[in-house]
N, C-alpha and C positions, 0 to 999 in steps of 0.2 A: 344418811340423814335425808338425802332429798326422795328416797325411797317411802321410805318412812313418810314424808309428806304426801305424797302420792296416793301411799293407799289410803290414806286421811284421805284425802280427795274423793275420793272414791267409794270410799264409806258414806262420806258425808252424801254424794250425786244416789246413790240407792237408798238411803235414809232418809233424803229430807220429808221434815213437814212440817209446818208455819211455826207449833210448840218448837222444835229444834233451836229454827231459827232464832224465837225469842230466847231460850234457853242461855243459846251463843252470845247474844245481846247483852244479854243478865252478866254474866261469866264475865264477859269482855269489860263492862261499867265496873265491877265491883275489882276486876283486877289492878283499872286505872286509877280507883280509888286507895287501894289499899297499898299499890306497887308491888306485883306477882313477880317474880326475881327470874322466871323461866320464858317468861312473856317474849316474844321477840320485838 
């Protein structure tokens, strides 16, 4: 699993771009709202 995070990591450090990050933002509010069960 923490491998698995990693290359999350790392995807995300070559991919960023400001869209992304709001993206994440969006995802992250709508998860807290709805309660995402995979969420850590």
């Amino acid at each position: 699993q923490m491998e698995e995070r990693v290359k999350a990591d790392i995807w995300y450090m070559e991919h960023w771009t400001m869209l992304l990050d709001i993206y994440i933002i969006y995802k992250t509010v709508a998860n807290v709202v709805v309660g995402e069960k995979n969420a850590y």
